[in-house]
BALOKOL-279604 format. One record per atom (N, C-alpha, C, O): y, z, x; residue in three letters; atom name. Coordinates in Angstrom, 2 decimals, padded with zeros to 5 digits, m for minus. Atoms other than C-alpha are relative to their C-alpha. Layout:
N
        yy        zz        xx     r    a
         Y         Z         X   ALA   CA
...
end
This chain:
82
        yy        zz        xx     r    a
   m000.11    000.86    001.17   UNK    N
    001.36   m010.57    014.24   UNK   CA
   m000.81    000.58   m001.15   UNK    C
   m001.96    000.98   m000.95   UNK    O
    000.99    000.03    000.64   UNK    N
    000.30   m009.95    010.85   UNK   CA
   m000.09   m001.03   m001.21   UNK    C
    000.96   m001.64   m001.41   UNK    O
    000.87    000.72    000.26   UNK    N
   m001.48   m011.93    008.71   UNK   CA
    000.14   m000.19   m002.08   UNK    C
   m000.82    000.11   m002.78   UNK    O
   m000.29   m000.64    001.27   UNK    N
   m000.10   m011.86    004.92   UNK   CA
   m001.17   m000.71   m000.91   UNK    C
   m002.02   m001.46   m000.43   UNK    O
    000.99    000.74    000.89   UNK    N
   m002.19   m012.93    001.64   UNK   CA
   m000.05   m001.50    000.15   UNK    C
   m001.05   m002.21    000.10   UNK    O
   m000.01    001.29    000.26   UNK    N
   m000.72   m016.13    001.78   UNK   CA
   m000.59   m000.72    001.25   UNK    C
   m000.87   m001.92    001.26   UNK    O
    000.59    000.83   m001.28   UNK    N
   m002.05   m016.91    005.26   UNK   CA
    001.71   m000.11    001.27   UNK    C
    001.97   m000.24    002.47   UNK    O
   m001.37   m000.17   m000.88   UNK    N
    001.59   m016.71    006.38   UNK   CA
   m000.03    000.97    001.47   UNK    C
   m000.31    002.14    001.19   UNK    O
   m000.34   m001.02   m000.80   UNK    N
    002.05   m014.87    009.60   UNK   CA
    001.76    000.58    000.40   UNK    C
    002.82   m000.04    000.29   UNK    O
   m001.16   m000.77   m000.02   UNK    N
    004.77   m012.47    010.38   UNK   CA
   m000.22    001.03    000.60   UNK    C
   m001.07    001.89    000.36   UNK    O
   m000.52   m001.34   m000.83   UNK    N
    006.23   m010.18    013.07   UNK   CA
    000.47    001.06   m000.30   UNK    C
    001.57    001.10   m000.84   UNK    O
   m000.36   m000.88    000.41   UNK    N
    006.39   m007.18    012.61   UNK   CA
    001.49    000.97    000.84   UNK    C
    001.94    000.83    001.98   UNK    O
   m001.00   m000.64   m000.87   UNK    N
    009.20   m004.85    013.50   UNK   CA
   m000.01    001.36    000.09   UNK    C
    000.88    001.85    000.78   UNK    O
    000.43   m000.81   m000.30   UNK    N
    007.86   m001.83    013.30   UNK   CA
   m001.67    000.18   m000.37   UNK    C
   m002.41   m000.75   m000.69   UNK    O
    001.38   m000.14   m000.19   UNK    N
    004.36    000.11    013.28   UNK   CA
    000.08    001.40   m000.04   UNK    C
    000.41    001.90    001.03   UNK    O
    000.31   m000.88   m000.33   UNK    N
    003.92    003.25    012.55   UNK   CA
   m001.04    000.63   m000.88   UNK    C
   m000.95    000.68   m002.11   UNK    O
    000.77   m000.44   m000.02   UNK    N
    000.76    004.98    012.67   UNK   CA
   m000.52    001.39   m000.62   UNK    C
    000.16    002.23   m000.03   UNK    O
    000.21   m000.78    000.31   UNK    N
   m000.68    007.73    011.01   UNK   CA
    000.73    001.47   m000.91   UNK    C
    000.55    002.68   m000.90   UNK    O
   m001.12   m000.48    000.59   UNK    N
    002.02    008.75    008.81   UNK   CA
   m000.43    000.60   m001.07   UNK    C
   m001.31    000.14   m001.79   UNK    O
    000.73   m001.60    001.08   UNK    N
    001.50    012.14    006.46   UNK   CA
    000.55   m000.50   m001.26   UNK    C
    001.76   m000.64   m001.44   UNK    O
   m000.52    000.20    001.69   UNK    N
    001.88    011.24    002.83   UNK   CA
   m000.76    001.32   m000.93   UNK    C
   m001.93    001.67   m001.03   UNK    O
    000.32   m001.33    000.57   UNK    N
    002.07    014.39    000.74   UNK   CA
    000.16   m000.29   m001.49   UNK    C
    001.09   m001.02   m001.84   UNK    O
   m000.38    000.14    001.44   UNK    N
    001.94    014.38   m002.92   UNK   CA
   m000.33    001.27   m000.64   UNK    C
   m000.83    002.10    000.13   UNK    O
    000.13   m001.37    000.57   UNK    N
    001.66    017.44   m005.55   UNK   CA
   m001.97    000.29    000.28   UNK    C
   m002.41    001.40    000.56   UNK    O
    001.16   m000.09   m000.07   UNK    N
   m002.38    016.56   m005.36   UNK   CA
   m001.11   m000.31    000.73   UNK    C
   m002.30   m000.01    000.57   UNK    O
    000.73    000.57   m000.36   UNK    N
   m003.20    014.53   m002.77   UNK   CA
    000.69   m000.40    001.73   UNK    C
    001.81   m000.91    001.78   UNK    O
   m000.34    000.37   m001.05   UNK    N
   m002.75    013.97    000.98   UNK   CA
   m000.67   m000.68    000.74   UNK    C
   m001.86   m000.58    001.03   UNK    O
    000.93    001.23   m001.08   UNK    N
   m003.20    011.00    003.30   UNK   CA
    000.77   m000.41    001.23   UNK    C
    001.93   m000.08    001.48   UNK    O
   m000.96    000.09   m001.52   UNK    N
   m002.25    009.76    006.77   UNK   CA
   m000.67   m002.02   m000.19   UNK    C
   m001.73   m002.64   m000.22   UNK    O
    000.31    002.03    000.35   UNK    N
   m001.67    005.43    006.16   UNK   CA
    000.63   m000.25    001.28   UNK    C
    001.33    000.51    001.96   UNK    O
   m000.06    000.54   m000.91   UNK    N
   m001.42    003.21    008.59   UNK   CA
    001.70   m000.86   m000.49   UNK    C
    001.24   m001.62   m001.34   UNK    O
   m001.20    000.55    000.01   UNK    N
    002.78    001.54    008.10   UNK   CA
    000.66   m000.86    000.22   UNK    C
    001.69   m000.36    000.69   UNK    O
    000.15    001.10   m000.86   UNK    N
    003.41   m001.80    009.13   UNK   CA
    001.96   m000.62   m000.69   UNK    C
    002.05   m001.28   m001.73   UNK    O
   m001.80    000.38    000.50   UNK    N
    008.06   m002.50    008.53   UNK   CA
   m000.40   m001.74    000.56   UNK    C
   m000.73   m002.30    001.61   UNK    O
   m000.59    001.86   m000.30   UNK    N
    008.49   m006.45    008.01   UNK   CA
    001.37   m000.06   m000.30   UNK    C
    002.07    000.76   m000.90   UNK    O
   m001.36    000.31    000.47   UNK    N
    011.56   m008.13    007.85   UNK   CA
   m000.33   m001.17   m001.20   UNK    C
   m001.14   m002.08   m001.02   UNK    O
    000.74    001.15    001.62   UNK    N
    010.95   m010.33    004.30   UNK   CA
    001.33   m000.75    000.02   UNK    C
    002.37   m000.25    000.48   UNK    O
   m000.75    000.99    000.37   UNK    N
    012.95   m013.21    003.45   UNK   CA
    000.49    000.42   m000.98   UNK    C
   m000.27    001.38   m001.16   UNK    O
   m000.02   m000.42    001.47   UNK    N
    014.39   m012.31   m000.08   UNK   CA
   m000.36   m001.16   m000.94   UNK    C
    000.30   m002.13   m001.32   UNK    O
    000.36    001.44    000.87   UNK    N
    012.31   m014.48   m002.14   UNK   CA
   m000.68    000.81   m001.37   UNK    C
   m000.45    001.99   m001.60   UNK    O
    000.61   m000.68    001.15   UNK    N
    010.43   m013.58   m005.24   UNK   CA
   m001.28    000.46    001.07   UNK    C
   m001.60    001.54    000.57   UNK    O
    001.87    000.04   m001.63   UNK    N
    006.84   m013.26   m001.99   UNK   CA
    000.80    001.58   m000.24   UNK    C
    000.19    002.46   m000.84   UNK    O
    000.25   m001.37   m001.05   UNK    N
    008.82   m010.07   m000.63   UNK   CA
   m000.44    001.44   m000.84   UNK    C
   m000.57    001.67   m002.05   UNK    O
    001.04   m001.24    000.74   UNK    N
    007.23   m006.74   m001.31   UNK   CA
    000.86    001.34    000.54   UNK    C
    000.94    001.33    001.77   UNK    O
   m000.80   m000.90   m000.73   UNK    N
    009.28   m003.82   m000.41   UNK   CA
   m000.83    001.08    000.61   UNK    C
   m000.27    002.04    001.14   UNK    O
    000.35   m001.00   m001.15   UNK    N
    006.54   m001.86    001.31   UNK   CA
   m001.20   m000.71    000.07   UNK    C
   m001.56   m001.26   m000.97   UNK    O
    001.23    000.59   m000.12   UNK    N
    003.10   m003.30    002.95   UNK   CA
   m001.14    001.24    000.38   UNK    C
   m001.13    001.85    001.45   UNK    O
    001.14   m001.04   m000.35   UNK    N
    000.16   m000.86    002.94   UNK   CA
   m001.19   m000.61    000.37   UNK    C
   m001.84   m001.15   m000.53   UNK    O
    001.25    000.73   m000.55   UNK    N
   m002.79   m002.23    005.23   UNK   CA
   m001.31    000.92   m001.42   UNK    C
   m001.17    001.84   m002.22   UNK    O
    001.16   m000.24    000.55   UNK    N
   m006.51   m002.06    003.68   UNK   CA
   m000.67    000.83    000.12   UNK    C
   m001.26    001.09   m000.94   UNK    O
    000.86   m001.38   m000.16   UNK    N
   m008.38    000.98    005.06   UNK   CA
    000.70    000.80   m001.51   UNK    C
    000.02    001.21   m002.45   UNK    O
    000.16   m000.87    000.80   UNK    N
   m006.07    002.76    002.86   UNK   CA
   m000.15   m000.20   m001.33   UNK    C
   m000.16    000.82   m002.02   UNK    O
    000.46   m000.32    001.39   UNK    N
   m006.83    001.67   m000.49   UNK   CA
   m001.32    000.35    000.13   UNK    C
   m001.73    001.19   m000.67   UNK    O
    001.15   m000.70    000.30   UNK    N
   m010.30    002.14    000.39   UNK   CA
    000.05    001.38    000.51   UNK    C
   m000.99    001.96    000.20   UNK    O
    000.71   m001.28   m000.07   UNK    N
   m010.11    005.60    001.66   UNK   CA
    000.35    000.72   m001.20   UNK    C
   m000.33    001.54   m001.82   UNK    O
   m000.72   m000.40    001.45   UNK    N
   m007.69    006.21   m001.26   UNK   CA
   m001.04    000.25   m001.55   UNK    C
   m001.09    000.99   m002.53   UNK    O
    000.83    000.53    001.59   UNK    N
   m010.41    004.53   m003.71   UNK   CA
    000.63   m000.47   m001.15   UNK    C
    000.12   m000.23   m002.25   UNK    O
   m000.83    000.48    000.47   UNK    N
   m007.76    002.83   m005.22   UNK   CA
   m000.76   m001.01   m001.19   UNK    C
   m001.72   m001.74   m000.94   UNK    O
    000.79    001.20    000.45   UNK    N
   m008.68    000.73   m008.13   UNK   CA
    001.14   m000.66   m001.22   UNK    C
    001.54   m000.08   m002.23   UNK    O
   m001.38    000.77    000.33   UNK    N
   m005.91   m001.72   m009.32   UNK   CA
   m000.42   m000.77   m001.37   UNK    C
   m000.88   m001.91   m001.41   UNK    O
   m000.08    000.91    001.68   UNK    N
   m006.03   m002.63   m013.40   UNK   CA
    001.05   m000.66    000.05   UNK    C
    002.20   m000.25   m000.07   UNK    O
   m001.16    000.94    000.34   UNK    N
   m004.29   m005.61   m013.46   UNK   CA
    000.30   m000.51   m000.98   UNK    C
    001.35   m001.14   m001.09   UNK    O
   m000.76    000.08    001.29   UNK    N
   m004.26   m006.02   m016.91   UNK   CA
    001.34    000.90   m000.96   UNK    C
    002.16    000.35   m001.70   UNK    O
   m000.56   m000.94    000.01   UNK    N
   m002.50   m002.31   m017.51   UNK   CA
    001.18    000.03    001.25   UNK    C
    002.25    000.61    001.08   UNK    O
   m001.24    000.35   m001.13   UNK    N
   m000.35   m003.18   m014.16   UNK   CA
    000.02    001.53    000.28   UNK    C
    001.06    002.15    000.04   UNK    O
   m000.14   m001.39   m000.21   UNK    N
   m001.65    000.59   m012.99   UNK   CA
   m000.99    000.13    001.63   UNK    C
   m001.73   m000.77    002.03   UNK    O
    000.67   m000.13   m001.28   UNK    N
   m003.13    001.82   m009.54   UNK   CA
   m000.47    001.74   m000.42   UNK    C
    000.22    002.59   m000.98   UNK    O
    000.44   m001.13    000.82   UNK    N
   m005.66    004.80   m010.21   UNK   CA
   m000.30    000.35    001.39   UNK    C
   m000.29   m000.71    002.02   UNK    O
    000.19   m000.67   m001.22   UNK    N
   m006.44    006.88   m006.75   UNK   CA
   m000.98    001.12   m000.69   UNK    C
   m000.89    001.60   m001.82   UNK    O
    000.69   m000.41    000.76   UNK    N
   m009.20    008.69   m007.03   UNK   CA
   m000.76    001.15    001.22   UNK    C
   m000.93    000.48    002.24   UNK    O
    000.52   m001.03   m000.94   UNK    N
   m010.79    011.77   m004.72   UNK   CA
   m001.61    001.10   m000.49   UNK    C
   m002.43    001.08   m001.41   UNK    O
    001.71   m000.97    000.60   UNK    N
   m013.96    014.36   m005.05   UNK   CA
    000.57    000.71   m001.03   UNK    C
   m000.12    000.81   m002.04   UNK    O
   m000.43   m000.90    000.98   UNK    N
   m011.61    016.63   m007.08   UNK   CA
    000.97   m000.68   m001.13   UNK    C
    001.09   m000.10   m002.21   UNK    O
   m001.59    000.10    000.56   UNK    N
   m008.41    014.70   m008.53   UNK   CA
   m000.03   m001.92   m000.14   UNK    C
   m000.44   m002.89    000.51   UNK    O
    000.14    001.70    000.03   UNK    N
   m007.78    011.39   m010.12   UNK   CA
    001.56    000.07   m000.59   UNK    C
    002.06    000.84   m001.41   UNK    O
   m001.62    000.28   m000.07   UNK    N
   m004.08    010.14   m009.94   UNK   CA
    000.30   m001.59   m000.94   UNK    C
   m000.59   m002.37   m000.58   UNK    O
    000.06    001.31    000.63   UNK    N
   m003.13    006.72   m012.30   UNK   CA
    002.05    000.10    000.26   UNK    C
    002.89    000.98    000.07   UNK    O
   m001.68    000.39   m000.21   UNK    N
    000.61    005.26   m011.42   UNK   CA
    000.20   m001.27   m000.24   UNK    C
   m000.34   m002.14    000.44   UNK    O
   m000.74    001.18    000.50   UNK    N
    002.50    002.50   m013.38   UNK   CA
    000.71   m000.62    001.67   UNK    C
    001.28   m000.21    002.69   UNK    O
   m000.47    001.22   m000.81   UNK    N
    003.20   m000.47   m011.48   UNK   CA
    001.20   m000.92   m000.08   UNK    C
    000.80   m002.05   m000.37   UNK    O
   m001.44    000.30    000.90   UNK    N
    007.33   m001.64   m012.29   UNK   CA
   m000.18   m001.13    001.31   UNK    C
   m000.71   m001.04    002.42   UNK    O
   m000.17    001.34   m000.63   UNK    N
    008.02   m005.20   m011.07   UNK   CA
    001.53    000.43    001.02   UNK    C
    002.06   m000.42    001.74   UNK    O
end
């Protein structure tokens, strides 16, 4: 089971673990968690557990609607589209 913001729980239907995400600057291995979503305005089309924004160092301007990733060498900023 997991455990959404809203307190909702939900089965998952898949799980997969340690999955290689490659980008031009930056590589990470996230943890993957496939729901089945209701289609409501709630669903999210991908769920990324919590370790990885912190290993990421993620830091979410929600006024700018941007996600900035951030490493020892390389800092990444990506628009956020509804």
């Amino acid at each position: 089971m997991v455990k959404m913001t809203n307190q909702r729980k939900v089965q998952p239907v898949e799980l997969i673990q340690n999955l290689k995400i490659d980008s031009t600057w930056f590589t990470f291995k996230i943890l993957v968690i496939g729901l089945k979503m209701e289609n409501t305005l709630e669903a999210y089309s991908m769920f990324l557990e919590r370790s990885w924004l912190k290993q990421t160092k993620v830091h979410h301007d929600w006024g700018n609607n941007t996600l900035t990733i951030i490493t020892d060498t390389k800092t990444m900023t990506l628009s956020i589209k509804k």
